[in-house]
C-alpha positions in Angstrom: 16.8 -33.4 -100.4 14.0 -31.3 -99.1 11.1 -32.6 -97.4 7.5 -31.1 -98.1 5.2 -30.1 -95.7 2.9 -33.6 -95.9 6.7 -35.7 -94.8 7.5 -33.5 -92.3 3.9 -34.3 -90.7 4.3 -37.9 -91.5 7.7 -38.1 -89.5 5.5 -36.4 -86.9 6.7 -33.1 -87.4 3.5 -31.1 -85.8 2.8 -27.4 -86.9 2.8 -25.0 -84.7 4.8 -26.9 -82.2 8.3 -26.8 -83.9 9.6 -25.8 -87.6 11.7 -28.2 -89.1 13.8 -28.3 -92.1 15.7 -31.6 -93.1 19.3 -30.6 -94.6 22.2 -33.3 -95.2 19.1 -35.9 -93.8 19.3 -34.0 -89.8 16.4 -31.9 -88.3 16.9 -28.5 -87.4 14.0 -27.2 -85.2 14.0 -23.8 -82.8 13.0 -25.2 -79.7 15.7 -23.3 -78.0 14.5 -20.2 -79.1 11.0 -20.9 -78.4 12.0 -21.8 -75.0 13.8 -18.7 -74.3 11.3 -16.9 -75.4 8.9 -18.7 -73.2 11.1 -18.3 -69.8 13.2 -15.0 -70.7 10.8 -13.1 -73.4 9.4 -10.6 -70.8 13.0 -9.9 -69.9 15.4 -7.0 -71.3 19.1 -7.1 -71.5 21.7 -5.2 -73.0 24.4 -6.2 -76.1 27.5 -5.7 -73.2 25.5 -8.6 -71.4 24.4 -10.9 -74.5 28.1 -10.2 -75.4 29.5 -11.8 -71.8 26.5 -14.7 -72.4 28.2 -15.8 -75.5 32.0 -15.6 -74.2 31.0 -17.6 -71.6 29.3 -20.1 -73.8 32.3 -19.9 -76.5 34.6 -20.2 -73.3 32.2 -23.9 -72.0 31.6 -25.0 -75.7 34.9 -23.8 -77.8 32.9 -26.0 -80.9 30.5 -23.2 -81.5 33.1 -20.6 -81.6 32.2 -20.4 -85.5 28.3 -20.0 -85.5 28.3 -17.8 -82.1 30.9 -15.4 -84.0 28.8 -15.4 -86.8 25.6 -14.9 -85.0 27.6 -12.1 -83.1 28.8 -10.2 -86.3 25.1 -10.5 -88.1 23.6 -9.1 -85.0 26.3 -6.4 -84.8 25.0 -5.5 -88.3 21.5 -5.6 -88.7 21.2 -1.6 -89.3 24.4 -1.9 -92.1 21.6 -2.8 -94.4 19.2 0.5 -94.0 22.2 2.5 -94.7 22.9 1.3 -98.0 
């Protein structure tokens, strides 16, 4: 069940600060990503480093093997859509 934007702010969801979407009754907010882009935004890196970053994190965290694969393989082909 979705929440609307009026719930969200009543569970003190604030906008601006953090999206949030309820799914299967659990928040999911980017606060990670905000906070990399906060300390790391300025910074550029290449796809052979990002790719070592997420073997390393698969290797520490084998549970996110599915997402980070997933995440690696949409990244991989963002351009496959243009060509079509």
């Amino acid at each position: 069940m979705a929440l609307g934007r009026a719930a969200l702010l009543l569970r003190g969801v604030r906008p601006g600060r953090l999206r949030a979407l309820i799914l299967d009754g659990m928040y999911f907010t980017d606060r990670g990503i905000e906070e990399l882009e906060k300390r790391r935004g300025e910074e550029e890196v290449t796809f052979e480093w990002l790719a070592e970053q997420l073997r390393t994190f698969v290797d520490l965290n084998p549970d996110f093997e599915v997402p980070v694969e997933r995440l690696a393989t949409w990244l991989a082909r963002l351009d496959d859509e243009d060509d079509e």
